[in-house]
Backbone as JSON Lines, residues from 0, in Angstrom:
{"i":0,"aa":"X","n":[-20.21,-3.94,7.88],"ca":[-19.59,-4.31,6.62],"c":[-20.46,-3.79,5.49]}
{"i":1,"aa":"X","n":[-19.74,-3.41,4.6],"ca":[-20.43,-2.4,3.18],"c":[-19.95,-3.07,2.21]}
{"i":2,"aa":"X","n":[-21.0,-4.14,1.13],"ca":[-20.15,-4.37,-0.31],"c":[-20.72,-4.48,-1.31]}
{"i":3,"aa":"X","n":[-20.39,-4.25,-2.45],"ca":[-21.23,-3.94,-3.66],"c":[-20.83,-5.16,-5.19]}
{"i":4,"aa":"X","n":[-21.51,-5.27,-5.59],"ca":[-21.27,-6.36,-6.99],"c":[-20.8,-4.69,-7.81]}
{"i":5,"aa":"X","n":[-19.41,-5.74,-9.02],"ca":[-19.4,-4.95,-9.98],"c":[-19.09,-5.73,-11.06]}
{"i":6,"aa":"X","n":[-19.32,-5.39,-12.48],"ca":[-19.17,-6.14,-13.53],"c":[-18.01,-5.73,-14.16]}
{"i":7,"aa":"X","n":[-16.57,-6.67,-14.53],"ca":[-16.01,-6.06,-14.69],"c":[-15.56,-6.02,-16.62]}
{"i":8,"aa":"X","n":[-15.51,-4.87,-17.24],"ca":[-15.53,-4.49,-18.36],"c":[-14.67,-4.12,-19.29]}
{"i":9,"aa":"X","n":[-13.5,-4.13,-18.55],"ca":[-12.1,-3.69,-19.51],"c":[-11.64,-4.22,-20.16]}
{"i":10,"aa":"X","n":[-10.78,-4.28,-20.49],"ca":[-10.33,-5.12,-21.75],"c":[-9.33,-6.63,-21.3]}
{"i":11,"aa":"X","n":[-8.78,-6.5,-20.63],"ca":[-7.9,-7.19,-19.71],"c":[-8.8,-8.15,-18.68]}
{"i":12,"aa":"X","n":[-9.57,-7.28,-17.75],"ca":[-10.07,-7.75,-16.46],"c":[-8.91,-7.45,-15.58]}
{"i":13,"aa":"X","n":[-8.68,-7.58,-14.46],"ca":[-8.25,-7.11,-13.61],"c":[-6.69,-7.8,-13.0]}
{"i":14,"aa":"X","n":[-6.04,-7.62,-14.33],"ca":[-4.11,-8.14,-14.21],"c":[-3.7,-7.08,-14.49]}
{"i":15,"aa":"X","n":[-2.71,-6.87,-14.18],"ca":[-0.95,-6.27,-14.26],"c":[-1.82,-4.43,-13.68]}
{"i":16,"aa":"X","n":[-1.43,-3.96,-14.86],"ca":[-1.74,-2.56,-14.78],"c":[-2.83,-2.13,-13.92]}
{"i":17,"aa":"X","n":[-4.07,-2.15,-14.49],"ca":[-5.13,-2.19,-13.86],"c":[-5.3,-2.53,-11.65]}
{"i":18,"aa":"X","n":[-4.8,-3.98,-12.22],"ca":[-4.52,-4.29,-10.57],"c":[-3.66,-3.26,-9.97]}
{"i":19,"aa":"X","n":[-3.07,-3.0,-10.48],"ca":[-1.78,-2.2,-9.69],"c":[-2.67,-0.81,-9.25]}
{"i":20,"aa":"X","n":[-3.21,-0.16,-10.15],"ca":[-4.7,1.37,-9.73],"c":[-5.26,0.55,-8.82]}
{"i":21,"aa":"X","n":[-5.71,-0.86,-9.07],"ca":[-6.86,-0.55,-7.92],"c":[-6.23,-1.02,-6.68]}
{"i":22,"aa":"X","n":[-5.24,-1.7,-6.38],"ca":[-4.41,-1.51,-5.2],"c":[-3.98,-0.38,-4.59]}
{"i":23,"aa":"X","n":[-4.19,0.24,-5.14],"ca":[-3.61,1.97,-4.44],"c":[-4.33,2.75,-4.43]}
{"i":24,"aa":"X","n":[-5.72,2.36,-5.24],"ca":[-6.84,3.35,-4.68],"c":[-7.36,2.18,-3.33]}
{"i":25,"aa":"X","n":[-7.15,0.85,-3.42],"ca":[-7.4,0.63,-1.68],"c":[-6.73,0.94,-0.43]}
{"i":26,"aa":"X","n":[-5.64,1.24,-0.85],"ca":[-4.69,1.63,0.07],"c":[-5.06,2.7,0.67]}
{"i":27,"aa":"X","n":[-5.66,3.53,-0.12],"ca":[-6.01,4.99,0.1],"c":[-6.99,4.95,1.28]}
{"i":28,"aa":"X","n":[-7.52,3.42,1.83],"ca":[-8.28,3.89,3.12],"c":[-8.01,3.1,3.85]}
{"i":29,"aa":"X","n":[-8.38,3.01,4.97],"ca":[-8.21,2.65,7.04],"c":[-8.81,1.4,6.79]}
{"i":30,"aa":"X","n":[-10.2,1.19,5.86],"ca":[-10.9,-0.17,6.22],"c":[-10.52,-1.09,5.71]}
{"i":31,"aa":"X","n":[-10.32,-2.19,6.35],"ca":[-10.01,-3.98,5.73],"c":[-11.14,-3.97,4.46]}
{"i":32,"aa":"X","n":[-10.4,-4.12,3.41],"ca":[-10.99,-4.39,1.73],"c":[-10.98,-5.95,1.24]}
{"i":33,"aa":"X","n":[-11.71,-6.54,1.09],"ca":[-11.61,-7.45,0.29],"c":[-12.13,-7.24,-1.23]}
{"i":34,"aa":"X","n":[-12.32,-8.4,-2.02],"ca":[-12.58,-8.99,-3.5],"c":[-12.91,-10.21,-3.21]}
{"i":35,"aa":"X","n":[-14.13,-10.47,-3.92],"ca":[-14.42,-11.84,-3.82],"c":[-14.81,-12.02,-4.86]}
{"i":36,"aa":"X","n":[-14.39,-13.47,-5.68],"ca":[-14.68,-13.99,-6.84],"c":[-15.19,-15.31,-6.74]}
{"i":37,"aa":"X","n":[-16.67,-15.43,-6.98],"ca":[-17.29,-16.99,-6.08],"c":[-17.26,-17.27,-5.03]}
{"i":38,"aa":"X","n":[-16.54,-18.1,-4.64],"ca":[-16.12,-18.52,-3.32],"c":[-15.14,-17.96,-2.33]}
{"i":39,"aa":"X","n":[-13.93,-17.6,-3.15],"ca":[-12.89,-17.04,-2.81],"c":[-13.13,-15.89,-2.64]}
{"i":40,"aa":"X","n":[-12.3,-15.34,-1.33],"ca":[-11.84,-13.81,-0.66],"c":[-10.65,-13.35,-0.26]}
{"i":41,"aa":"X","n":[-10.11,-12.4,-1.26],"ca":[-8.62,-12.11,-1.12],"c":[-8.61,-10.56,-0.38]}
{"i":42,"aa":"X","n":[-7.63,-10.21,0.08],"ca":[-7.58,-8.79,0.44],"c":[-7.14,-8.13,-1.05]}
{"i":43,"aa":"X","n":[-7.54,-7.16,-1.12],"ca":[-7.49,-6.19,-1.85],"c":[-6.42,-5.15,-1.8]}
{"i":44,"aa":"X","n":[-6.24,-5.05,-0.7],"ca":[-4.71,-4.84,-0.72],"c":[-3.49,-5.11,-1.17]}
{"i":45,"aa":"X","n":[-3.43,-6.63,-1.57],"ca":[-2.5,-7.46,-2.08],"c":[-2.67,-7.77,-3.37]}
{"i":46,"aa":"X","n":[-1.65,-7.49,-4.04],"ca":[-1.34,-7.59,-5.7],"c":[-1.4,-9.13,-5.87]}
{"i":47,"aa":"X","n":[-0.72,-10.0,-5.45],"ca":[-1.28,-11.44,-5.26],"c":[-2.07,-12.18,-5.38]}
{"i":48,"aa":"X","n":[-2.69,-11.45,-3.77],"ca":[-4.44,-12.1,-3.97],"c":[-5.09,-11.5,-5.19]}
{"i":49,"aa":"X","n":[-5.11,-10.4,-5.44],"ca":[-6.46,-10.15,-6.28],"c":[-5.86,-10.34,-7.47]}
{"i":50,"aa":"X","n":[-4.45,-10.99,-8.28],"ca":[-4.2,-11.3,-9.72],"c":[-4.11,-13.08,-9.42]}
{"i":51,"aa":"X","n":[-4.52,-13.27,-8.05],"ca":[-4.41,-15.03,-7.37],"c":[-6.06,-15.43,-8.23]}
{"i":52,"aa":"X","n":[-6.85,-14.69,-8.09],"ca":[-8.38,-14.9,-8.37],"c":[-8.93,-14.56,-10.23]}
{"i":53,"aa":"X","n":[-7.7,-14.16,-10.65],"ca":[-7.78,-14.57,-12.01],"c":[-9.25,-14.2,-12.71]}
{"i":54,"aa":"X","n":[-9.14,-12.26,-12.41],"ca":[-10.26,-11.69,-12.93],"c":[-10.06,-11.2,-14.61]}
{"i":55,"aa":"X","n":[-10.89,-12.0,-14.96],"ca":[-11.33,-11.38,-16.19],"c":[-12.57,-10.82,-16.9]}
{"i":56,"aa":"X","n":[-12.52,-9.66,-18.18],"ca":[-13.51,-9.19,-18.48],"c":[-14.57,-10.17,-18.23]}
{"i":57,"aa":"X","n":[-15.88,-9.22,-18.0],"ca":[-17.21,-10.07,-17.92],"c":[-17.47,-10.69,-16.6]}
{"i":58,"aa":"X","n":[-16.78,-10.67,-15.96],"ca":[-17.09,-11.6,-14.58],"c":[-17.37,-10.2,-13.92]}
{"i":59,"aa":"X","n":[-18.36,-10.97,-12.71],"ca":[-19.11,-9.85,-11.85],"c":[-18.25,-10.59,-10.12]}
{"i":60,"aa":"X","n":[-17.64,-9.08,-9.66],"ca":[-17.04,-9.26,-8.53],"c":[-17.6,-8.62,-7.34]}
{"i":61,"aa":"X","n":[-17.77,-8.84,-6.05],"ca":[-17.83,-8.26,-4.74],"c":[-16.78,-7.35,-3.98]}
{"i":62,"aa":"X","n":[-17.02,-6.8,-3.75],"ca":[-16.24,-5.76,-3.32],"c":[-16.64,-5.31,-2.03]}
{"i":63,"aa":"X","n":[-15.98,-5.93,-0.67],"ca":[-16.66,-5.9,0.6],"c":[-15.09,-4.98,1.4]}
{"i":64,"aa":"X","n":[-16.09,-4.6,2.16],"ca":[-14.86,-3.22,3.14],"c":[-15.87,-2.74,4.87]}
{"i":65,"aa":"X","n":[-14.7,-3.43,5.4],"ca":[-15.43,-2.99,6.72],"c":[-14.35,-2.22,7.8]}
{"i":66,"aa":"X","n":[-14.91,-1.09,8.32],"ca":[-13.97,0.1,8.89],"c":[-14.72,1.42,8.63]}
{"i":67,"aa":"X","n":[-13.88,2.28,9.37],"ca":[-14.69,3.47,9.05],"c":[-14.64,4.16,7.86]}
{"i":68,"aa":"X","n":[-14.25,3.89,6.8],"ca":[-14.33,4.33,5.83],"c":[-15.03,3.53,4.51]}
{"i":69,"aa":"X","n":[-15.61,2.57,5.06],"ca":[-16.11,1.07,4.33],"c":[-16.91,1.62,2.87]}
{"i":70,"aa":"X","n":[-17.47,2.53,2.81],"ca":[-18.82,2.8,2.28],"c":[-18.18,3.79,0.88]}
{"i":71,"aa":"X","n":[-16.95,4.95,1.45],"ca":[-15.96,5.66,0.84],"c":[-15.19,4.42,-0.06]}
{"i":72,"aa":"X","n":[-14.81,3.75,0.49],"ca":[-13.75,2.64,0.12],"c":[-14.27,1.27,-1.35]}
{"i":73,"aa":"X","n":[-15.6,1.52,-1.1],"ca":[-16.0,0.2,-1.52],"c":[-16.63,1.26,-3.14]}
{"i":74,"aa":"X","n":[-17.14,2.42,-2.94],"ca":[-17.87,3.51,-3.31],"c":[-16.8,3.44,-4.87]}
{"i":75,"aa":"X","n":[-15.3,3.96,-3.94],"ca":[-14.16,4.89,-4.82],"c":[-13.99,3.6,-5.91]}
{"i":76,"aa":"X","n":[-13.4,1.78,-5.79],"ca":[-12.83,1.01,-5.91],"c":[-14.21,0.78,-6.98]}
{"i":77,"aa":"X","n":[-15.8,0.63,-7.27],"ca":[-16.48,0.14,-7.8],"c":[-16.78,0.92,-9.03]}
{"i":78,"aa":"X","n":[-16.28,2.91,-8.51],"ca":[-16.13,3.56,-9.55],"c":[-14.97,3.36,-10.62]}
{"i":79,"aa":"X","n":[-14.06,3.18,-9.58],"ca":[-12.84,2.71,-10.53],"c":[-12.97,2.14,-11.71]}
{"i":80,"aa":"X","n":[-13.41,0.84,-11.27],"ca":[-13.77,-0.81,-12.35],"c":[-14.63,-0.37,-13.33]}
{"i":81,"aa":"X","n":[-16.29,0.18,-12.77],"ca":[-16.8,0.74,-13.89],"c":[-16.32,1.8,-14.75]}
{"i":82,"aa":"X","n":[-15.78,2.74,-14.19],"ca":[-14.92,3.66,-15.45],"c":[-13.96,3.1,-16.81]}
{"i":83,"aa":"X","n":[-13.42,1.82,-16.37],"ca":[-12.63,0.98,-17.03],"c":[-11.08,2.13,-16.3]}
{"i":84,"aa":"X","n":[-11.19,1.88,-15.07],"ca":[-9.84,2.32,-14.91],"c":[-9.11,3.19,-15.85]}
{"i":85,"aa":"X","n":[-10.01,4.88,-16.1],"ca":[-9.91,5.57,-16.71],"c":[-9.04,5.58,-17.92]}
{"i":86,"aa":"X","n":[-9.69,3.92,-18.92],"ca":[-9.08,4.11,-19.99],"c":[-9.73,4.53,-21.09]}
């Protein structure tokens, strides 16, 4: 298992739009993705879970991925967030 903290910085935090990029840049790989916010662990896959965990600017999230692509996966999804979801 491969996962990294990220701080998240956009303007929003991580609803509607935003969620929707980073759901489909997880999709984009083989390994089981999660998000974890505190306690809670949603798949990352699911538009649900990860607008269920009610991310907003400033909060620092986990980003865990295990599979063969874990490291690619966790890598692409942390660039994402920090870029501000190339806005």
């Amino acid at each position: 298992m491969f996962s990294k903290e990220v701080l998240v910085s956009n303007q929003v935090g991580l609803h509607a739009r935003p969620a929707t990029f980073f759901i489909q840049k997880a999709n984009e790989f083989k390994s089981g993705i999660w998000v974890e916010k505190e306690e809670r662990r949603v798949n990352a896959k699911s538009l649900l879970g990860v607008l269920s965990l009610g991310i907003t600017r400033g909060l620092t999230i986990t980003i865990l991925a295990e599979g063969s692509d874990e490291e690619q996966a966790v890598n692409a999804l942390v660039e994402l967030i920090s870029t501000n979801f190339a806005e």
